[in-house]
N, C-alpha and C positions, 0 to 999 in steps of 0.2 A: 711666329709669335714674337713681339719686340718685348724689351727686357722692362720689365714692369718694376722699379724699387722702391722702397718706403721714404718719401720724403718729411724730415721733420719739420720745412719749413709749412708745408701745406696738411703736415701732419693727416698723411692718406697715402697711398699707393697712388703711384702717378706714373707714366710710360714716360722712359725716358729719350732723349731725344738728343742731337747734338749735328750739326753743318762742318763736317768736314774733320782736322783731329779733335779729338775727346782733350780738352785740356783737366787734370785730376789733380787736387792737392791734398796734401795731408798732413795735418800740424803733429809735426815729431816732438819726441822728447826732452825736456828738459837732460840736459847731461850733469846730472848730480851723485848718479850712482850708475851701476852693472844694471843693463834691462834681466827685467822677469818676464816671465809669461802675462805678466796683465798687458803690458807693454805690446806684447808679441804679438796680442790676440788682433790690435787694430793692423800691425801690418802684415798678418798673413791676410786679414777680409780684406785690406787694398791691394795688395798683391794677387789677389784672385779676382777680384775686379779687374785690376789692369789687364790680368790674361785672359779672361773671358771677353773683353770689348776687344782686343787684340783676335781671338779665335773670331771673331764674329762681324770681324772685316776694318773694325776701326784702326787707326793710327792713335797711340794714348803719348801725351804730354804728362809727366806723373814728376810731382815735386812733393820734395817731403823736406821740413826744415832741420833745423839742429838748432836748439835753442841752449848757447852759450853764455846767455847773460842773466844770474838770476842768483837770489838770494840763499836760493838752496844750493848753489855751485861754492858762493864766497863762503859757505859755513860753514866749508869742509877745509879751507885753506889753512894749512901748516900741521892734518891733518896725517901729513907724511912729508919726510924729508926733504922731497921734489917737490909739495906743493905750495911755493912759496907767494905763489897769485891765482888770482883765479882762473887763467886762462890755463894753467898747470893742470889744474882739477878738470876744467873741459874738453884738455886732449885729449888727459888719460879714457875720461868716459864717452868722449865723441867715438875712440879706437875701439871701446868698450862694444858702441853701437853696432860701428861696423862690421866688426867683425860675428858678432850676433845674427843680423841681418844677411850676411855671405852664408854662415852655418843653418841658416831658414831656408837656404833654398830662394830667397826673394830675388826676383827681376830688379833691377838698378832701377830707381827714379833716373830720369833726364841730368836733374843736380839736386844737390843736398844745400840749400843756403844756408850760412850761418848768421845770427845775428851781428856779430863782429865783422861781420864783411858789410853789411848796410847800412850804416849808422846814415852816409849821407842822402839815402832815401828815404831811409825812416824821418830827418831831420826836415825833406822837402813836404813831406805828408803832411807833419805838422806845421808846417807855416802853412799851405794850401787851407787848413781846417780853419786856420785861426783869422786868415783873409775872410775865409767865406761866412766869417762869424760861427762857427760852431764851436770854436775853442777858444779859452783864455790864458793869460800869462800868471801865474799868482806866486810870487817870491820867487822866479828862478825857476818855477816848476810851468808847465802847460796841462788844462785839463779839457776835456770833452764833456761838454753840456749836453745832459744825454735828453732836456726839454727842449730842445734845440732841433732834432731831430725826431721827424713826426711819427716816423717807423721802429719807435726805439721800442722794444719788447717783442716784435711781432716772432721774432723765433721760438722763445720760450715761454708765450704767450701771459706775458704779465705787463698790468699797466706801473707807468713811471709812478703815480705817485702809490706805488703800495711795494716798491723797492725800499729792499735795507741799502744801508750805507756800503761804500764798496770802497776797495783800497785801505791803508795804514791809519790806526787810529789817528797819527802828528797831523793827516790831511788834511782833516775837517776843518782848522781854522780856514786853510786858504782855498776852499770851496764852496763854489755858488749852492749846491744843492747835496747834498750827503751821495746820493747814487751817481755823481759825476763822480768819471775813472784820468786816471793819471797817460795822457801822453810821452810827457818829457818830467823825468824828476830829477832837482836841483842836487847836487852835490853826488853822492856815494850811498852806502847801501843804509837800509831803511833801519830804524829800531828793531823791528820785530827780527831783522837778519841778524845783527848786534846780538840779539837773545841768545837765537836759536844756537850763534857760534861760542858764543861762551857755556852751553849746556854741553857740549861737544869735551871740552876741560882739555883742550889742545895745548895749553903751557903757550899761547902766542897772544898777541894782541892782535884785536878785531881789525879784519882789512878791509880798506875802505870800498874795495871794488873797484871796478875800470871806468873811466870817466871819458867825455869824449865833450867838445866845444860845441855850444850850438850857440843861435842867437839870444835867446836867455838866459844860460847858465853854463856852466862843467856840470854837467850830470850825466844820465843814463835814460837810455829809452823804456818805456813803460810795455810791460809784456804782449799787452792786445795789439798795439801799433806794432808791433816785431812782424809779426805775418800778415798784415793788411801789404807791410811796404814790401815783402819777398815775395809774397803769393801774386800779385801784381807788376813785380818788376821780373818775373820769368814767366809768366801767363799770359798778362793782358789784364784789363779791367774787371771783365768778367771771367768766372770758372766755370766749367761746365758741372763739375761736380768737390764739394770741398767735404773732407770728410774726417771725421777724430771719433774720441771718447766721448762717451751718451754724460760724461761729467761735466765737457766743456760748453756744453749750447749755453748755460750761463755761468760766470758773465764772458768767458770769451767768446764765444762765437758770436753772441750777443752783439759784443762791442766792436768785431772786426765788423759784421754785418754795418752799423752806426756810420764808423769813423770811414771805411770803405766806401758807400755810396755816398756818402756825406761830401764827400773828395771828388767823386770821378761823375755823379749826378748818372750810372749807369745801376745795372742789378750785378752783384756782389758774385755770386752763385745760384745757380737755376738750381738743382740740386744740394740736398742737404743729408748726407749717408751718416748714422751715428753709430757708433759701436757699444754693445752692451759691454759690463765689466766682468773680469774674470772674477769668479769668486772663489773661496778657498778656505778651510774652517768655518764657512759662513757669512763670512763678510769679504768685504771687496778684495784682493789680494794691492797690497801696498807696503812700499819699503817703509814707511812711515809706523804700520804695524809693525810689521815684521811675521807678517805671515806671506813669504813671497819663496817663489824658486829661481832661480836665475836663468837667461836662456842658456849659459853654456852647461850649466849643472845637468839640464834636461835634455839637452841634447846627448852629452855624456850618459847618463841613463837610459835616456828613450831611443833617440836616435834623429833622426829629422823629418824619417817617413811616421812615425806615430804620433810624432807631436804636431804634426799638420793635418794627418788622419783624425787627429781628439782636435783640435779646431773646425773642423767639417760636422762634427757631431750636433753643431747646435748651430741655430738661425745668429748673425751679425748681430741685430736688433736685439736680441734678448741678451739676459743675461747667461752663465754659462759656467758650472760647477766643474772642480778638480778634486777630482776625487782618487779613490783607489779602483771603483767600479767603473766610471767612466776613459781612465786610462787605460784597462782591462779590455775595456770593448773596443778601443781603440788598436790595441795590438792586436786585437782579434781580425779585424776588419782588415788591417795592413797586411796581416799576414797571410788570409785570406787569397786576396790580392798578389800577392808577392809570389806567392807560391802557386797560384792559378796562373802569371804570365811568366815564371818560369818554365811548367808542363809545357802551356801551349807554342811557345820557344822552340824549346826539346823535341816538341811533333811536329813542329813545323819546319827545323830542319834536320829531321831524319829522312832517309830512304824511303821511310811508311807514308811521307805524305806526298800523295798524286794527281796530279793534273785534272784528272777523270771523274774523280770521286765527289760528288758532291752532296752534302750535308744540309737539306733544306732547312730543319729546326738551327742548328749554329747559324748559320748564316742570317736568317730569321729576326735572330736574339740580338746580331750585333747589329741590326737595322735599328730593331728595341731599344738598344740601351742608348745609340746615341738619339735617338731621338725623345726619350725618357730623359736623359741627360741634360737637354738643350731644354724641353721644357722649365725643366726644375731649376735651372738655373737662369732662366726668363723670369721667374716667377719670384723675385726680390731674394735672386741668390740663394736657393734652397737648398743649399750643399749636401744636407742629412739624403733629401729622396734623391740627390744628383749619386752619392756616394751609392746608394740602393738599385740605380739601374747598374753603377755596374757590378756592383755583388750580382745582379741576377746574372751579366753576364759571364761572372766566373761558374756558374750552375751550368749553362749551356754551352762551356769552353771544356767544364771538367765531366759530364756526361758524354759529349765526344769521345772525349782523349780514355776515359774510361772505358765506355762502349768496344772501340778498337781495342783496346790492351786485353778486354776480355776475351774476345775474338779470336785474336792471337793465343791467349793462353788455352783455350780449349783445342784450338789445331794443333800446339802442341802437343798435348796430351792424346793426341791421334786423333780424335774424334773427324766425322767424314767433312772433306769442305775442300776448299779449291785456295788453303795454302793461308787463309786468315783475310781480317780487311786491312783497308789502308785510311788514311788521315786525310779530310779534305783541307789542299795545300790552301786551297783560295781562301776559305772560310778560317780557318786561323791564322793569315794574314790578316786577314781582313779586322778578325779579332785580337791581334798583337796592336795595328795601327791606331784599334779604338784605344785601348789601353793608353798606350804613346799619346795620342789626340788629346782625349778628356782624362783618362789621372796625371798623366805624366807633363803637358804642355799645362793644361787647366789648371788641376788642383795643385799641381809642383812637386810629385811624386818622383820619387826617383826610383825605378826598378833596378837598374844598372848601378847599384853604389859602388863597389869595388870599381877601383881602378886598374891597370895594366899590370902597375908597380905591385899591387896588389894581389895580385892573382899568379904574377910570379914570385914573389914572396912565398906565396900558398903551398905554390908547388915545389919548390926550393923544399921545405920544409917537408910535406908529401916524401919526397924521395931520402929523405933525410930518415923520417921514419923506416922508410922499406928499406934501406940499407940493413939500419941498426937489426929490422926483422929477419934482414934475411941474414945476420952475426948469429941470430939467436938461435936460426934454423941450425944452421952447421957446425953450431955448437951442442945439437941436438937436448936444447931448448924450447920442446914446441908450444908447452903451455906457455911459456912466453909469451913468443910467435905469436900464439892464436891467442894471448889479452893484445896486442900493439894492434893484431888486424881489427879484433871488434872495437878499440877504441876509436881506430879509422871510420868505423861504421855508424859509430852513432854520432859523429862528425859530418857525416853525409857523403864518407868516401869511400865508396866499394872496390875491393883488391879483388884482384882475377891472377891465378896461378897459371902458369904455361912451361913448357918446357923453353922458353928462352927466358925467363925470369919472369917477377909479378908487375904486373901494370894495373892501373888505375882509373878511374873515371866516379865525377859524383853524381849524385842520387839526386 
């Protein structure tokens, strides 16, 4: 079955298709602030894309911008003691991103462009639009005549003339038509950024913003031109698939679609992937409310395996609640998980599991789930039934590992038998790999969080314990002793007395 996903431009389910690498973009964040989770939701659905065309043979091209230049970056200038321009405020939340993005678990795009790196292609765009008649010069500024272009609306399916006006109120004098959008705009930041920065009561004077030489003015490039000239000058003409928030098809995607073909007389993107919004109290989650979490606050909280577990709970497309319930089932789900490819670990390599032994239903189940898996994630990325094959394959991993353990316990208990059974080695290989395969390569699961450093840490600490226990023994201390041992225990680490001292092992 070939991956069927919902395209908005054809607004239908459409099989997708691609000759050779997958070229993927995906228009990043403004750096104005710390990302939240609304932020996070489009790039774990691009990140699970990228690795699913990736498991299923493709080569992916994957660019994702960094948008430096913007009215929301200047309105935070002087803000803080270092941020005395606006490129101050962009590091800080460019570091902000990245490091967010590392803490997800996310595969590296190819490159990050910024818009301060492309001024002089965004600047050849615009002169190309304005040769070929689509665009004009008006004071210092360049606009896109969006009558000009016959396909204008076909993404978000509206005709030109029943568009509001778009761009800053100061525009409209020097525009042909109210829904024509700004290419190049003359001087420094707009009115409305002037506002927003003086609402702010920074004690500073409004900054003009970064300005850069073109053939009409010192100005600045206009937002929708910023990705037309990155997403093309590290892709090529066309995308195979471009993908954002279900808020941008208008007017940006709109307008990159426009000024994009308008330029290169190619198709822009054959796919069009939209991300629903995260919601949160009810409405959209936005720093702008202030109803938003941060990614590191949730990571801190959650951890990285749940907060990608509760992004899997819902369809891309749709929207998508933050709740207390749905982060509940998301822990559930992980831990599930976690604790199902920890068992089958443990029995797979123990002594108990053998060459011989074979488990037709496990083995069965793990045929099941990746193939329940592959469906569901053919079928416009259905994460929620992808996540469900393999919950069922933790049912058939942990009835095994259960089954034998019972086994064993009643041959202990003498009952007649030939010594208990054994663990079939192959079928919980088999079932570790799926794990690894599809949650862990797929979803970006991490079973293995602990590190080395980590684990000797642990144990460090482990023996540090049994020392002090066994001070308290010889001190003849035992109710001590025996609170320090069961605290080991509901920690997940079982003490074993011997006559050479106590040793250790977890549960």
């Amino acid at each position: 079955m070939s991956l069927v996903v919902t395209d908005t431009l054809e607004d239908e389910r459409v099989e997708f298709t691609a000759d050779g690498d997958v070229t993927l973009y995906v228009c990043g964040l403004t750096v104005s602030d710390d990302p939240h989770l609304g932020h996070a939701r489009l790039w774990f659905h691009a990140d699970v894309l990228h690795r699913w065309l990736e498991h299923v043979g493709y080569d992916v091209r994957h660019v994702e911008n960094v948008t430096d230049v913007n009215e929301k970056i200047t309105a935070r200038v002087g803000e803080r003691d270092a941020w005395t321009a606006e490129r101050d405020v962009a590091e800080t939340f460019t570091a902000s991103v990245f490091d967010a993005m590392r803490g997800l678990n996310l595969k590296r795009a190819e490159v990050y462009p910024r818009v301060t790196e492309h001024v002089p292609e965004i600047v050849d765009l615009v002169e190309t639009l304005i040769e070929k008649g689509y665009a004009y010069e008006s004071n210092g500024s360049v606009y896109f005549d969006v009558t000009s272009f016959e396909g204008y609306g076909k993404l978000s399916n509206q005709e030109v003339a029943e568009l509001e006006a778009q761009g800053e109120p100061d525009e409209r004098s020097e525009k042909r038509n109210p829904s024509d959008f700004a290419l190049w705009k003359a001087d420094g930041v707009s009115e409305t950024a002037a506002r927003e920065h003086a609402k702010h009561d920074h004690g500073a004077e409004t900054p003009d913003g970064e300005t850069w030489a073109s053939p009409w003015s010192e100005g600045r490039p206009g937002w929708h031109v910023e990705c037309s000239a990155m997403s093309t000058t590290h892709l090529g003409d066309t995308l195979d698939i471009h993908m954002g928030g279900r808020d941008l098809v208008f007017p940006h995607h709109e307008n990159e679609i426009a000024q994009s073909e308008a330029a290169t007389g190619e198709t822009f993107a054959r796919h069009w992937l939209h991300v629903g919004l995260l919601e949160m109290e009810g409405e959209k989650m936005s720093s702008s409310i202030g109803n938003f979490w941060t990614v590191p606050d949730a990571l801190e909280e959650l951890g990285v395996n749940v907060v990608r577990t509760f992004y899997a709970g819902a369809a891309y497309r749709s929207e998508q609640a933050l709740t207390e319930e749905t982060i509940a089932e998301a822990e559930q789900r992980w831990e599930r998980l976690s604790r199902t490819y920890d068992r089958a670990v443990e029995a797979l390599d123990s002594t108990d599991a053998r060459a011989k032994v074979e488990d037709a239903a496990l083995r069965g189940a793990v045929e099941a789930a990746r193939d329940d898996f592959a469906a569901a994630m053919n079928d416009d990325l259905n994460l929620r039934e992808a996540t469900a094959a393999l919950l069922d394959l933790t049912d058939a991993v942990n009835r095994h590992v259960d089954g034998v353990d019972a086994d064993d316990a009643v041959d202990e208990a003498g009952a007649d038998g030939e010594g208990g059974s054994a663990y079939d080695y192959r079928g919980l290989r088999e079932a570790v790999e799926a794990f690894d395969d599809l949650a862990g390569d797929v979803l970006g699961l991490q079973f293995e969080s602990t590190t080395d450093g980590d684990v000797d840490l642990a144990g460090e600490l482990i023996e540090l314990v049994l020392d002090v226990r066994e001070a308290e023994r010889e001190a003849g201390n035992y109710e001590r002793a025996d609170e320090l041992r069961d605290a080991l225990r509901e920690v997940g680490v079982e003490i074993e007395d011997d006559p050479d001292g106590a040793t250790y092992r977890f549960e």
